[in-house]
MARBA-3410 file (N, C-alpha, C, O; in Angstrom, 1 decimal):
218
0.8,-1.2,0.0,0.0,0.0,0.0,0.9,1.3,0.0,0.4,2.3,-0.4 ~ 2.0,1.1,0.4,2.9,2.5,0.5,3.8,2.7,-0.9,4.4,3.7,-1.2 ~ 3.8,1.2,-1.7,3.7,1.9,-3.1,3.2,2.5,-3.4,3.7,3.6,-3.8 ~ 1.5,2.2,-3.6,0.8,2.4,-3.7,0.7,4.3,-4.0,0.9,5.0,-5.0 ~ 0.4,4.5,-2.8,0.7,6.1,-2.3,2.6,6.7,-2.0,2.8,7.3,-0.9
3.2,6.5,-2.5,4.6,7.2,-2.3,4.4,8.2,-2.2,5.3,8.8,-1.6 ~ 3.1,9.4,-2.6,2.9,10.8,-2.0,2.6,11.3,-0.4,2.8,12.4,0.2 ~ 1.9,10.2,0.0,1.3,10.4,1.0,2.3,11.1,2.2,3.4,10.8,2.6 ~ 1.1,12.3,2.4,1.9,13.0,3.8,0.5,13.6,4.0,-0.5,13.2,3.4 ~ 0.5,14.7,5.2,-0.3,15.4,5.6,-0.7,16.4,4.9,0.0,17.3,4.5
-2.0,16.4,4.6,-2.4,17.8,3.6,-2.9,19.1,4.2,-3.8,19.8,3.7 ~ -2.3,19.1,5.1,-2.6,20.6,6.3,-1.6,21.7,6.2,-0.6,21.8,6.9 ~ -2.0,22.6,5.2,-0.5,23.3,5.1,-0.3,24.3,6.0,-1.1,25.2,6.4 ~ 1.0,23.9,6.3,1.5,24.7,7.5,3.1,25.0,6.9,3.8,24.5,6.0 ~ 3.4,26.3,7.9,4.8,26.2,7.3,5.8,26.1,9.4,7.0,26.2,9.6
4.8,25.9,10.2,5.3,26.0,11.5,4.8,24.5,12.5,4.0,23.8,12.0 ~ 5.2,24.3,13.6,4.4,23.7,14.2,3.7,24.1,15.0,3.2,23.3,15.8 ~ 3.4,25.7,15.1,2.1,26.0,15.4,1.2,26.4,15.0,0.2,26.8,15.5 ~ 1.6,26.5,13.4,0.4,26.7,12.0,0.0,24.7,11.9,-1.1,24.2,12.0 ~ 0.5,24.4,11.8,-0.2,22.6,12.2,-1.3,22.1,13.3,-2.2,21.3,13.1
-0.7,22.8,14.6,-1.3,22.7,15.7,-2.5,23.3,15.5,-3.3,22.6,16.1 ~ -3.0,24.1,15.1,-4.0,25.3,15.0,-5.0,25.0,13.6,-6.2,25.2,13.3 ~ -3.8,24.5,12.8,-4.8,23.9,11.3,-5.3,22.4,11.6,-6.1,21.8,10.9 ~ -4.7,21.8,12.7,-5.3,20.7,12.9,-6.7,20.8,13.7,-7.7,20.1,13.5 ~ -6.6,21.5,14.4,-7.7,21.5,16.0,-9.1,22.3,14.7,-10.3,22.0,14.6
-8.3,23.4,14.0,-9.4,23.5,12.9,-9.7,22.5,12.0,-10.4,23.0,11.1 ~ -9.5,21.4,11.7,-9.7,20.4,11.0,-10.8,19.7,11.3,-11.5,19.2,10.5 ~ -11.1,19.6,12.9,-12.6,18.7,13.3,-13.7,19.1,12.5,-13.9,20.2,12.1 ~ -14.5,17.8,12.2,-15.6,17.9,11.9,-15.7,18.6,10.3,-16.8,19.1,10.0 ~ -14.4,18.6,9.4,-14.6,19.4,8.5,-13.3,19.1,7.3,-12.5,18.3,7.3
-13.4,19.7,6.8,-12.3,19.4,4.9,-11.0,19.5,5.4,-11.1,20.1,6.4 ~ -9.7,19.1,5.2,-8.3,20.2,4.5,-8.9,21.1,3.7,-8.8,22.3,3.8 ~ -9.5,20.4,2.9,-9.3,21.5,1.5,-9.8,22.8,2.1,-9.1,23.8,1.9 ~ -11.0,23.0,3.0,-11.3,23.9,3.8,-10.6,24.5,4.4,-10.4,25.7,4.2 ~ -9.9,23.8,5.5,-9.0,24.3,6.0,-8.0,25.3,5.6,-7.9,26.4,6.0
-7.2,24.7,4.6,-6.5,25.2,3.9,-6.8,27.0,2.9,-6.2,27.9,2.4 ~ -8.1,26.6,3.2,-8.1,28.1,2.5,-9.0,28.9,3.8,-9.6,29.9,3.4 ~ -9.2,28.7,4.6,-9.0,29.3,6.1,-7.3,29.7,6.5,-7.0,30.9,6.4 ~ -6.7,29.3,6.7,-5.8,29.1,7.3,-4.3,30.4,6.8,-3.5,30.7,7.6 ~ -4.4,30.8,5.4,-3.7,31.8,5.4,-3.8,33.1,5.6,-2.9,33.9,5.5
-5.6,33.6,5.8,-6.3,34.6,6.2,-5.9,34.5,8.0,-5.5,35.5,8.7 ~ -6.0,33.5,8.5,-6.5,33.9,9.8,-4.5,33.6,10.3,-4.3,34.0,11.4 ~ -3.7,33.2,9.9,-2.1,33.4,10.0,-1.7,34.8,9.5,-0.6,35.4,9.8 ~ -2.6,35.2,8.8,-2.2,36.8,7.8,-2.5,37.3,9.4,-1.5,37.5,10.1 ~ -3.5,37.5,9.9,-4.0,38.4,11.2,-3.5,38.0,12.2,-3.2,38.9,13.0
-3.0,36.7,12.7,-2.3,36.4,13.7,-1.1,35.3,13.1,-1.2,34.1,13.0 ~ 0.3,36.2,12.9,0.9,35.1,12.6,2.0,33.9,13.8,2.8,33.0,13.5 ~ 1.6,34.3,15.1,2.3,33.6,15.9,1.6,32.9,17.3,0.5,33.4,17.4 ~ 1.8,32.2,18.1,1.1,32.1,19.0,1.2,33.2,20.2,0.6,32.8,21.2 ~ 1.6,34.1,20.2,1.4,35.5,20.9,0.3,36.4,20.7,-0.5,37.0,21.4
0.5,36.1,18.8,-0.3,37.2,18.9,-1.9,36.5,18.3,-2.6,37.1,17.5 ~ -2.1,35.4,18.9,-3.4,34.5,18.7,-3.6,34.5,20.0,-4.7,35.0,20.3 ~ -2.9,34.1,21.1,-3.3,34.5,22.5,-3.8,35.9,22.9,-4.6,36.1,23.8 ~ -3.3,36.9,22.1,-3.9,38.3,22.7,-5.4,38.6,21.4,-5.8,39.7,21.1 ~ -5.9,37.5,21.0,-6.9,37.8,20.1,-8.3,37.9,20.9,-8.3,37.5,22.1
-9.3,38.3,20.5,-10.9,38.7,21.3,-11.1,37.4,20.2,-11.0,37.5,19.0 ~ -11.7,35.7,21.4,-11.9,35.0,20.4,-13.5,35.3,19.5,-14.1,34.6,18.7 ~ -13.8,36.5,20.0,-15.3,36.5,19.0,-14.6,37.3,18.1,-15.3,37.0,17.1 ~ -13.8,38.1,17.7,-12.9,38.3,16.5,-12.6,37.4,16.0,-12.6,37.5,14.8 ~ -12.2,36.3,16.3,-11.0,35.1,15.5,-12.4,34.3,15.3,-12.3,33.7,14.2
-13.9,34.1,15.8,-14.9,33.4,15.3,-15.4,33.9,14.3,-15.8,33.2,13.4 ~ -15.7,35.5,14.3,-16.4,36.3,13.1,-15.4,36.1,11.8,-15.9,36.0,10.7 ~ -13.9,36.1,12.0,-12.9,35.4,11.0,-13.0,34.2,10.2,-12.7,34.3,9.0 ~ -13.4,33.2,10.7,-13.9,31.9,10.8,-15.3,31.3,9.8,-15.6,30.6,8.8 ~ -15.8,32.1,10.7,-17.1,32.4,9.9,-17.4,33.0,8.8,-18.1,32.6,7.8
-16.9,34.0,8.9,-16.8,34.5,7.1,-15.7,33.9,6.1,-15.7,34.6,5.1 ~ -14.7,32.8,6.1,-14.6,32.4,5.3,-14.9,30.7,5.4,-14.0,29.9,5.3 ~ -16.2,30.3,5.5,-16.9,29.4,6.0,-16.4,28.0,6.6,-16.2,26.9,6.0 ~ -16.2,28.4,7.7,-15.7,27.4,8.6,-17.3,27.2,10.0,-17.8,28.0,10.7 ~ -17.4,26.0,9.9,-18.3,25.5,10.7,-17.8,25.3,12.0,-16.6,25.2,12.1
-18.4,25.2,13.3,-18.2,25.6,14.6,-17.6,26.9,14.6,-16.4,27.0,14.9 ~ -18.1,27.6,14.4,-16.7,28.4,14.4,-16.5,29.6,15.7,-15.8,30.6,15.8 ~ -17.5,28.8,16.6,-17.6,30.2,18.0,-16.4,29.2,19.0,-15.6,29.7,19.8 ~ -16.6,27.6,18.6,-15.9,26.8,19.1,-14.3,26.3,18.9,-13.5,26.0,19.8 ~ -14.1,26.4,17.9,-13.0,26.6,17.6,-12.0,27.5,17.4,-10.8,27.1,17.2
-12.7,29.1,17.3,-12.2,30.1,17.9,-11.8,30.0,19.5,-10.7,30.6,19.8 ~ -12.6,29.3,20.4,-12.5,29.5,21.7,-11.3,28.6,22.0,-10.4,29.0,22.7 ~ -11.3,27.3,21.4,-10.0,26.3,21.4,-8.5,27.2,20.9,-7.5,27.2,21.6 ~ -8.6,27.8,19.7,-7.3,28.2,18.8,-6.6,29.1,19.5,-5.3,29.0,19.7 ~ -7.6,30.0,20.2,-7.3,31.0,21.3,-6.5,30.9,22.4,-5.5,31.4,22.8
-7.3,30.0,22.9,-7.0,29.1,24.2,-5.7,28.2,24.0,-5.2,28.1,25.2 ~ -5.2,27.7,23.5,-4.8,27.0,23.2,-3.1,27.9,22.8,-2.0,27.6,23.2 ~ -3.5,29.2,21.9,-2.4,30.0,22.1,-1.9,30.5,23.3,-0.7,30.5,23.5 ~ -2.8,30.8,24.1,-3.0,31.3,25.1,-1.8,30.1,26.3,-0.8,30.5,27.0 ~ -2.1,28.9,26.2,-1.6,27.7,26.9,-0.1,28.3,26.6,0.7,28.9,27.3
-0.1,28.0,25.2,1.8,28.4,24.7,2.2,29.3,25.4,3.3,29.5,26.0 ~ 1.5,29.8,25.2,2.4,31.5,26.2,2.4,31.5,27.4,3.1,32.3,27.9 ~ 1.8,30.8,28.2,1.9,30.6,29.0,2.5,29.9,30.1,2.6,30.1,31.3 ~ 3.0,28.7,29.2,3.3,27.2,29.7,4.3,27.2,28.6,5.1,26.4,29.0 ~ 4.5,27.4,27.9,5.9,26.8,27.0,6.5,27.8,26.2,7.1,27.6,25.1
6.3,28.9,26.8,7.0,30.3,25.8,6.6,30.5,24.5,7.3,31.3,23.8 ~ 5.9,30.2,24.1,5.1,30.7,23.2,5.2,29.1,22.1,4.3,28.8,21.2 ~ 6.3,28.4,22.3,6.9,27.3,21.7,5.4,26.1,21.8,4.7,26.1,22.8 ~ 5.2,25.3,20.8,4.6,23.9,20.7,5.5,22.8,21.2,6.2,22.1,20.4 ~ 5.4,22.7,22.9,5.8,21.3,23.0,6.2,20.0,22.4,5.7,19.9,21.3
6.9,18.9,22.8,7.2,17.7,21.9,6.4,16.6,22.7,6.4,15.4,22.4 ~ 5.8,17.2,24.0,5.2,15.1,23.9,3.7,15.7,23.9,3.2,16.8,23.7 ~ 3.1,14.4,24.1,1.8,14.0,24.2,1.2,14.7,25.4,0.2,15.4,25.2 ~ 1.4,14.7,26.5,1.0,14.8,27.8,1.0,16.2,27.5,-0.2,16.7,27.6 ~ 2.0,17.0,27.1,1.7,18.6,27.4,0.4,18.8,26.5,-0.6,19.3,26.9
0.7,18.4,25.1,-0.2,19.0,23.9,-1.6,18.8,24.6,-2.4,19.7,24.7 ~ -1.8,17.4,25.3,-3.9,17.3,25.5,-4.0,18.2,26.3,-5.2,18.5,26.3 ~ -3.3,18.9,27.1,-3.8,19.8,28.5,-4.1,21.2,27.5,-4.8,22.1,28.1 ~ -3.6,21.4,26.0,-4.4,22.7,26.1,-5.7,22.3,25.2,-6.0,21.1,24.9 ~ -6.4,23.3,25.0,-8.0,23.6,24.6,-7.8,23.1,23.2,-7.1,23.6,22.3
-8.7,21.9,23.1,-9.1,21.1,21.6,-8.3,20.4,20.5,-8.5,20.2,19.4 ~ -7.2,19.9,21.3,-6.3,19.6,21.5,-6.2,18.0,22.1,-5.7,17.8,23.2 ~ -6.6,16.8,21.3,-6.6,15.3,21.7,-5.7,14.4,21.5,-4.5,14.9,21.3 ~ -5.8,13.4,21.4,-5.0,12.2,21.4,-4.3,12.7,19.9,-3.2,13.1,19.5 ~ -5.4,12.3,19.2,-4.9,12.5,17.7,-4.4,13.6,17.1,-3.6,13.5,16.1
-4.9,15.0,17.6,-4.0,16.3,17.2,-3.1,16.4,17.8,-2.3,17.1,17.3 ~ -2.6,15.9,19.0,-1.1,15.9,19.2,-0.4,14.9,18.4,0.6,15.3,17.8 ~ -0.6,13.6,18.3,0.0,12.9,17.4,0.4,13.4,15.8,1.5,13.1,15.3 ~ -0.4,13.9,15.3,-0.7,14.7,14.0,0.5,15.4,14.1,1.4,14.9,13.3 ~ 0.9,16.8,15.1,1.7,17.2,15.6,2.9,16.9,15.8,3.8,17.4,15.2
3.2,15.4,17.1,4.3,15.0,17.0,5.2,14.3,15.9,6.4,14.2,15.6 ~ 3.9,13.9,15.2,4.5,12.7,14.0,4.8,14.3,12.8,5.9,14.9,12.9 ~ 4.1,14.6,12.2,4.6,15.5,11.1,5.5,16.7,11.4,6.4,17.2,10.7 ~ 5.1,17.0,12.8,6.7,18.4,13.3,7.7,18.1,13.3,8.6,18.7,12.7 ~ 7.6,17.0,14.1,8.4,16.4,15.4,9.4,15.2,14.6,10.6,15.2,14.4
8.5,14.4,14.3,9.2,12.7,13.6,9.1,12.4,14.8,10.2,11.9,15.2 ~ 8.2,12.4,15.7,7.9,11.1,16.9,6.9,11.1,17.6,6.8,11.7,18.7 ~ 5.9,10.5,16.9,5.0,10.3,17.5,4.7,8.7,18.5,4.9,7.5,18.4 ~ 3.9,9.9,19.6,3.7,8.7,20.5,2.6,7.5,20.4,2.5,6.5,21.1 ~ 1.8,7.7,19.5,0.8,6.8,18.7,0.5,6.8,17.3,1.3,7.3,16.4
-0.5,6.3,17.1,-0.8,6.5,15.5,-2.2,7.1,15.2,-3.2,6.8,15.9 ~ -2.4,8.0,14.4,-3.3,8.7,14.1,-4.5,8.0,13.8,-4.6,7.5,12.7 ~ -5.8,8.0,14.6,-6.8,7.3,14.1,-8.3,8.1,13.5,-9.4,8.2,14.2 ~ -8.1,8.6,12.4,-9.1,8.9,11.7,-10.3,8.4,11.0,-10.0,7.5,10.3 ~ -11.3,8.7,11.0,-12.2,7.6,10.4,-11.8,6.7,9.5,-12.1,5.5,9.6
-10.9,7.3,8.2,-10.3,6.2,7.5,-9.5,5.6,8.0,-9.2,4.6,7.3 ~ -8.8,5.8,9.0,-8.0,5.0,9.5,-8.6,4.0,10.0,-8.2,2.9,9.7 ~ -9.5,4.2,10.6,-10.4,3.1,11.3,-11.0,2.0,10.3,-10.7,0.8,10.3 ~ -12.0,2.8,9.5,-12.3,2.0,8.3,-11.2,1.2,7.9,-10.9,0.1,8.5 ~ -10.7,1.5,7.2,-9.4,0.9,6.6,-8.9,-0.6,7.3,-8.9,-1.7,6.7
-8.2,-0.2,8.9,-7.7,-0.8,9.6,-8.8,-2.2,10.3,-8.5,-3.2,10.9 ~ -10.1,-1.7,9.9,-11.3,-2.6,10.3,-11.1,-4.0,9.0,-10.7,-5.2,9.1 ~ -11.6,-3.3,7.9,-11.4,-4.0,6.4,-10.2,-4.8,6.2,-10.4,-5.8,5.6 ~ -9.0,-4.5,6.5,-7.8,-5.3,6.2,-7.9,-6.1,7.3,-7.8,-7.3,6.9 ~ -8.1,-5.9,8.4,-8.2,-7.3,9.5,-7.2,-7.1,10.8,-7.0,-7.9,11.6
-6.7,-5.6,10.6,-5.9,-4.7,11.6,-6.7,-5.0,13.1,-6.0,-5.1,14.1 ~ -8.1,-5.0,13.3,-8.6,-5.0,14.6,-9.8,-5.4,14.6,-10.4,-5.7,13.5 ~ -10.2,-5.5,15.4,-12.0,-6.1,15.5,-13.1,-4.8,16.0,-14.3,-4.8,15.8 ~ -12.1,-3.9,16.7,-12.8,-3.1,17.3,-13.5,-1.6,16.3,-13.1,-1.3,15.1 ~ -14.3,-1.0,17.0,-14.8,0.3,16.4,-14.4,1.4,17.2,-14.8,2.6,16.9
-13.9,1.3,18.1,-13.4,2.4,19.1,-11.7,2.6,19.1,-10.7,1.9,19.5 ~ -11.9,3.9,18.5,-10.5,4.9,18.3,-9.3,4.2,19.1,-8.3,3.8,18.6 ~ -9.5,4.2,20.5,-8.4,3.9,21.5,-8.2,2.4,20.8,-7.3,2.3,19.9 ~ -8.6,1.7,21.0,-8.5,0.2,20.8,-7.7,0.3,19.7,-6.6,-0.1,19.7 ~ -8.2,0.6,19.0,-8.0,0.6,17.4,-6.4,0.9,17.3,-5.6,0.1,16.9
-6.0,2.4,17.6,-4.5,2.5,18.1,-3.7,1.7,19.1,-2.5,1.4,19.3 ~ -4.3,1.6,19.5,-3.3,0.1,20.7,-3.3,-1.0,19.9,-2.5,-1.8,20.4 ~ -4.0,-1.4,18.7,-3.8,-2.8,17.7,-3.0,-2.1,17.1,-2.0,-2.7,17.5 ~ -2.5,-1.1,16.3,-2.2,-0.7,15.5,-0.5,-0.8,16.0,0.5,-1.1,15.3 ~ -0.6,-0.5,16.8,0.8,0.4,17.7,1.2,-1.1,17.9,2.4,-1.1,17.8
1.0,-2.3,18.2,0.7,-3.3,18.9,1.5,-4.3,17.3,2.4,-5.2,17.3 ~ 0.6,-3.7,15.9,1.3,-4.7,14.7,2.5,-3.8,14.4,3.5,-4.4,14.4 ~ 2.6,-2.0,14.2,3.3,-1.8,13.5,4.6,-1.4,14.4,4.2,-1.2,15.5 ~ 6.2,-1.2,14.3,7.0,-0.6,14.9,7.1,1.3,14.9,7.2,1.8,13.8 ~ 7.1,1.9,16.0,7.3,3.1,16.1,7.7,4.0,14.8,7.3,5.2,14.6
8.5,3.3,13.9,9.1,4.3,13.1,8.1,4.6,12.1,8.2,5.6,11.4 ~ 7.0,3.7,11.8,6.2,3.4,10.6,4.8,4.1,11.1,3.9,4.2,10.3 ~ 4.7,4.5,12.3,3.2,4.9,13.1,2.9,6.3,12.0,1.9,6.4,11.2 ~ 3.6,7.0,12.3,3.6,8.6,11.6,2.8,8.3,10.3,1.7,8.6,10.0 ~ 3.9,7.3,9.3,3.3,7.0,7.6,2.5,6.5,7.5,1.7,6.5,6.5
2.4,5.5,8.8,1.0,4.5,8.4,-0.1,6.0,8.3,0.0,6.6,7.2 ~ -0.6,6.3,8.9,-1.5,6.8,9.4,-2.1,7.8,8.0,-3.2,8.2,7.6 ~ -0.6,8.0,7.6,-0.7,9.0,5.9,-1.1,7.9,4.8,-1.5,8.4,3.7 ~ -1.1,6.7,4.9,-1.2,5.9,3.7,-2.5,5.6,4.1,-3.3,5.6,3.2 ~ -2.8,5.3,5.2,-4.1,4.6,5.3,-5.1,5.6,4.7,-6.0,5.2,3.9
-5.0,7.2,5.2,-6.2,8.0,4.8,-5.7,8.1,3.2,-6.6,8.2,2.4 ~ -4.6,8.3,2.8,-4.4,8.6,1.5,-5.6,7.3,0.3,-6.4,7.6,-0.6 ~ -5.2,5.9,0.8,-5.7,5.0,0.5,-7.6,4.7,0.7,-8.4,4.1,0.0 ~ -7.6,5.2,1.7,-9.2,5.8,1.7,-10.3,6.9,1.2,-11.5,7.0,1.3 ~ -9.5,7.7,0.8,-9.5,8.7,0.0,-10.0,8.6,-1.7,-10.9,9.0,-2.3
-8.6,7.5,-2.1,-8.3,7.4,-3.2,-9.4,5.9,-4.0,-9.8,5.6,-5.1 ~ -9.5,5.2,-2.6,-9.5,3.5,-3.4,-10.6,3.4,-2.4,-11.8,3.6,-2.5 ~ -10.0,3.0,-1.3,-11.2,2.4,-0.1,-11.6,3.3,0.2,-11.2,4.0,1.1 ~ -12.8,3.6,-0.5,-14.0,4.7,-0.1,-15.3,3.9,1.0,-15.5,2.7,1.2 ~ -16.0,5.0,1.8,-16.8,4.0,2.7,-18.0,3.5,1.8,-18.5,2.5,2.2
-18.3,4.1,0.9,-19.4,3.4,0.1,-18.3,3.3,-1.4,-17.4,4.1,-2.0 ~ -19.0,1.8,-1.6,-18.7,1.6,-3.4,-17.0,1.6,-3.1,-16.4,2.0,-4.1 ~ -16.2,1.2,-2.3,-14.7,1.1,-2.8,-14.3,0.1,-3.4,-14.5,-1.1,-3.4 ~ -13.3,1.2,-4.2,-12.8,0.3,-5.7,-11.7,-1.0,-5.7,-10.6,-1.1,-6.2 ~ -12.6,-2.0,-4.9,-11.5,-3.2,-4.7,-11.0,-3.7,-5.7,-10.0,-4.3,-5.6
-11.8,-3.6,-7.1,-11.4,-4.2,-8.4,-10.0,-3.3,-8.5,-9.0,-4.0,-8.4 ~ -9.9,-2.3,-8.6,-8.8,-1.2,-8.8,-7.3,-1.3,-7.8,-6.2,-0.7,-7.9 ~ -7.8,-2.2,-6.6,-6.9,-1.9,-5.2,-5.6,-3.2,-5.5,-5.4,-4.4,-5.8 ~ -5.1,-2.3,-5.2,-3.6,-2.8,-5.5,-3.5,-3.7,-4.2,-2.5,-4.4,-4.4 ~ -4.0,-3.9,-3.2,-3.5,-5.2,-2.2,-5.0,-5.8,-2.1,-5.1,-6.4,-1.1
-6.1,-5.8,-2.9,-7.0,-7.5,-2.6,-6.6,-8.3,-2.9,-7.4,-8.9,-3.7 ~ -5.7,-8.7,-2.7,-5.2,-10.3,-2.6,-4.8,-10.3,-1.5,-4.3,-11.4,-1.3 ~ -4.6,-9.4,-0.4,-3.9,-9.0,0.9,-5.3,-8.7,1.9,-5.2,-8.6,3.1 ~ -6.2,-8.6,1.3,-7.6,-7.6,2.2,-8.9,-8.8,2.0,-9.6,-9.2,1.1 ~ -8.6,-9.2,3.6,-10.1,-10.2,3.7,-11.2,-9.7,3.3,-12.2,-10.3,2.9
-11.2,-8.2,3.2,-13.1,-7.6,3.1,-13.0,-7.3,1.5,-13.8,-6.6,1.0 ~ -11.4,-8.0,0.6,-12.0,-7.5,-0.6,-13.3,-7.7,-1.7,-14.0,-8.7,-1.9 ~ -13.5,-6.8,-2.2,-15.0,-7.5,-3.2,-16.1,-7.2,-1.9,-16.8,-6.3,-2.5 ~ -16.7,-7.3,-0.8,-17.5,-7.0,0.1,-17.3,-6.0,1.1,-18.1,-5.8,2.0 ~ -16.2,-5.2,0.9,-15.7,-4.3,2.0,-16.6,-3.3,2.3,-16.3,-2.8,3.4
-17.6,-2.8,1.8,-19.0,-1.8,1.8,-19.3,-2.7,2.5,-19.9,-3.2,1.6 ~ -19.3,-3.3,3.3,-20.0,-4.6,4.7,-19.3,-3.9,5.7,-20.0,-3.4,6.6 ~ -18.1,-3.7,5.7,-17.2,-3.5,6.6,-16.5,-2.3,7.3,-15.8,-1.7,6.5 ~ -16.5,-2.0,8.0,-16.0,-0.3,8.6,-17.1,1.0,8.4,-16.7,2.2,8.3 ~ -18.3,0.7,8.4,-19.5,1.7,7.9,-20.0,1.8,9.3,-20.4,0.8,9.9
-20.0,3.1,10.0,-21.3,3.2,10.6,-22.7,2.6,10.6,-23.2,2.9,9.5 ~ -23.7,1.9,11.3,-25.0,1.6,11.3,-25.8,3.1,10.8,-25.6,4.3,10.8 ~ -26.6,2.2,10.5,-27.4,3.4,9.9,-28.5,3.6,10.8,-29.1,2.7,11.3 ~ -28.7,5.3,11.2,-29.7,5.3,11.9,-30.9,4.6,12.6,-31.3,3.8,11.8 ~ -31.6,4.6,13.5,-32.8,4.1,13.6,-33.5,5.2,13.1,-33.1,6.4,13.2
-35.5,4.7,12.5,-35.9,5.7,12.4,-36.7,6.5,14.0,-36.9,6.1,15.2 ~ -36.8,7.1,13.7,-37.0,8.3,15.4,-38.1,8.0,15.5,-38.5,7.5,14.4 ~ -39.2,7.8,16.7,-40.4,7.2,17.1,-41.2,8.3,16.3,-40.8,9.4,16.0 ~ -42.3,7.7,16.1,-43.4,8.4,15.7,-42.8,8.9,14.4,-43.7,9.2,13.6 ~ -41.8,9.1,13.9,-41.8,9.3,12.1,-42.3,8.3,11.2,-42.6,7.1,11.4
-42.2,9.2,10.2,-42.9,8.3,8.7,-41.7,6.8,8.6,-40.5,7.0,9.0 ~ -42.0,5.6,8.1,-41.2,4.6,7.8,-40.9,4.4,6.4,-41.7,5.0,5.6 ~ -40.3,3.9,6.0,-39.7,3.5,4.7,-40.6,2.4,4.4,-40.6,1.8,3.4
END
């Protein structure tokens, strides 16, 4: 699979590891591609963690908002906060482990790893993104549907050095091939490697809602 994708990296452009930290926490719930064109407006207005900590976050939300970013009273209040932590606790600097990054605002397991692995080159786990999950469900990586688990199998098959790339091939590969509906197993360069090939739309999907009491039925 990492033939496969030989491009694969992070598509969060940053040129700092505190334009990463800040394009990631804005990444919840929402595009790169979005991000990305967020992201040099609101570095044009604040280009450091100084001067994002001295921001009015209902300024940095009305920012947000007008170039359509969703949550955006929320994630103003994290970006803020979160500058705010640097300057406060680490000179203005983005920390290198795990333990410091979750203690600031919106800021989890996986955006610090994001962080350590693409800043840093050391990350203390592996990134688990929906496709990651997907993905890692379909090949036969884990049994589980829960994030944590899912990284402790993962961390558990692959060695440390490989956590950072896995994590870029798997979404690059879900992106590209293993889509959650309709993926192109005919096309996938490892079904002969992937138990869920040819049936993989079985596998790594969300349940589909129930319908809500008292609505119309199908």
């Amino acid at each position: 699979m990492r033939a496969l994708h030989p491009d694969a990296h992070c598509e969060l452009d940053h040129k700092s590891s505190f334009e990463l930290l800040v394009a990631t926490v804005l990444s919840a719930q929402t595009t790169d591609v979005l991000v990305n064109k967020v992201t040099p407006h609101l570095f044009a207005a604040y280009p450091d963690a100084r001067a994002l900590a001295g921001a009015d976050p209902a300024e940095v939300g009305a920012l947000l908002r007008r170039l359509g970013m969703g949550m955006f009273n929320q994630k103003a209040r994290n970006v803020v906060g979160l500058a705010r932590g640097l300057v406060e606790r680490h000179g203005g600097e983005v920390p290198r482990t795990l333990a410091e990054l979750v203690e600031l605002p919106g800021v989890g397991r996986k955006t610090a790893n994001v962080v350590l692995g693409v800043a840093f080159g050391a990350p203390e786990g592996v990134v688990v993104d929906t496709h990651v999950q997907r993905l890692s469900q379909r090949l036969g990586w884990t049994k589980s549907d829960k994030p944590e688990q899912i990284e402790r199998d993962l961390m558990a098959l692959f060695p440390k050095r490989d956590w950072d790339m896995l994590s870029h091939t798997l979404i690059f590969h879900g992106r590209r091939i293993c889509f959650a509906r309709k993926p192109a197993c005919g096309g996938c360069g490892v079904n002969d490697a992937c138990p869920s090939a040819f049936h993989a739309e079985d596998v790594g999907r969300k349940a589909p809602r129930s319908p809500r009491r008292g609505g119309a039925q199908a």
